[in-house]
SETIMAR-381544 format. One line per 5 residues: number of its first residue (from 1); their letters; for each residue x, y, z of C-alpha. Coordinates in steps of 0.1 Angstrom, whole numbers, padded with zeros to 4 digits. Layout:
<volos>
NUM = a = X,Y,Z; ...
</volos>
This chain:
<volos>
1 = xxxxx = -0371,0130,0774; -0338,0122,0791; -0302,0112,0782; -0290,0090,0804; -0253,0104,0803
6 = xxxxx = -0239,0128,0822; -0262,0154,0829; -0252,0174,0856; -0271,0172,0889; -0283,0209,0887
11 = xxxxx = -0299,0207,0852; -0336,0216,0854; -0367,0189,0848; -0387,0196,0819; -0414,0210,0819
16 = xxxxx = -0443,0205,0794; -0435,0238,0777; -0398,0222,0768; -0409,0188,0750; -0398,0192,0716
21 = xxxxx = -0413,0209,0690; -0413,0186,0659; -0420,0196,0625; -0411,0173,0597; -0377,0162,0617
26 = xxxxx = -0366,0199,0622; -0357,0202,0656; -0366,0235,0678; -0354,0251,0708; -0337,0226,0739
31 = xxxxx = -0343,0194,0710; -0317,0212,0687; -0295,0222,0714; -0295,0184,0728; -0289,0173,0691
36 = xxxxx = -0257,0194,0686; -0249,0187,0724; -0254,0150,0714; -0232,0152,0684; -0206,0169,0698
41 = xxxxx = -0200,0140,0721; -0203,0114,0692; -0175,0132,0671; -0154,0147,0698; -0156,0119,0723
46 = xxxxx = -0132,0085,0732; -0120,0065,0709; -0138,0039,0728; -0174,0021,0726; -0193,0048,0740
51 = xxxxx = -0235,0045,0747; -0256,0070,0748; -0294,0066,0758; -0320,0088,0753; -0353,0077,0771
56 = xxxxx = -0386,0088,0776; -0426,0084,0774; -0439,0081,0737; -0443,0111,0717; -0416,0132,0728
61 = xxxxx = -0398,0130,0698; -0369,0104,0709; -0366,0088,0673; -0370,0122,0655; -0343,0133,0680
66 = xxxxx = -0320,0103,0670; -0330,0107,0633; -0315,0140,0631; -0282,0130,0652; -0276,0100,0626
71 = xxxxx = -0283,0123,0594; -0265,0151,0604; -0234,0158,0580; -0210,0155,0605; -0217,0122,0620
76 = xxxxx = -0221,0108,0580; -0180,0122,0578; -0171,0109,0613; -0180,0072,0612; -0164,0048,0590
81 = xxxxx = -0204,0024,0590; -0238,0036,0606; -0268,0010,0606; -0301,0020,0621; -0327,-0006,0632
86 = xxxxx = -0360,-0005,0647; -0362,-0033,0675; -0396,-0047,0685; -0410,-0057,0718; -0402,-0091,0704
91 = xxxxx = -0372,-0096,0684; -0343,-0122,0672; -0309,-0114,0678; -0294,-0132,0649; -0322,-0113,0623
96 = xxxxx = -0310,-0084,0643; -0268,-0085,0637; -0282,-0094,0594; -0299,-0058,0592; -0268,-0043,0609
101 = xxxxx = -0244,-0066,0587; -0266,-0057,0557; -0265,-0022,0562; -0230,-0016,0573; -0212,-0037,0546
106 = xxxxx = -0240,-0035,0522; -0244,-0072,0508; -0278,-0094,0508; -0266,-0127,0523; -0287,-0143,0547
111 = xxxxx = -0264,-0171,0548; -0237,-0162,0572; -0233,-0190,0598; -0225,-0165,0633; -0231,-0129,0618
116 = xxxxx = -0220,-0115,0655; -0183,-0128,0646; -0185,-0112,0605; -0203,-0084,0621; -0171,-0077,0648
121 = xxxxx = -0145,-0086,0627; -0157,-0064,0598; -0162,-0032,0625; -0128,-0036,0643; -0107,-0009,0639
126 = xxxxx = -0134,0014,0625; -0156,0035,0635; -0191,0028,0636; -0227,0042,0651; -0257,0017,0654
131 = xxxxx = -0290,0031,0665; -0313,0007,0681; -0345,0026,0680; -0375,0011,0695; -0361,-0009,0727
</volos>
């Protein structure tokens, strides 16, 4: 598992003994230290849009990893709206912005006519974390 965001040059591969070790969504060893690492840069960071990646072969615990981050108390107090959704091989982006519009502002309607446009104007000036898990 990588983050693609700066990771200093001299950082070390992993090596099969440093995949994380995942138990019920606890994180152990280099996972938890990435995880605090992670959310340190989330609630400390710019005030700007920010992305941050974290890539890797399946199994290695990337959504566990991002589960954890997007629970944890401090990110809950540090963003104003967090939406999680779980993006498919194949996927529509307007059913896409409706779970994020759903979640963040917590309504049922379906019939928004551009939800990008409600979706930005409802986020600007706030802060706000979306997870796109699954991409």
């Amino acid at each position: 598992m990588d983050i693609c965001e700066r990771i200093p040059p001299s950082a070390k591969p992993f090596t099969q003994h440093s995949y994380l070790s995942i138990d019920e969504e606890e994180l152990v060893g280099f996972g938890l230290i990435l995880a605090k690492h992670i959310i340190r840069k989330l609630v400390g960071g710019r005030r700007e849009i920010d992305v941050i990646s974290i890539v890797g072969m399946a199994g290695q615990g990337k959504t566990a990893l991002a589960r954890k981050i997007y629970n944890d108390h401090h990110i809950m107090c540090h963003f104003d709206a967090r939406a999680w959704c779980s993006v498919s091989q194949v996927y529509n982006v307007r059913n896409l912005l409706l779970g994020i519009l759903k979640q963040i502002r917590g309504d049922k309607s379906d019939n928004v006519d551009d939800p990008g446009d409600v979706l930005r104007k409802h986020l600007m000036g706030r802060r706000y974390l979306v997870v796109l898990d699954d991409m």
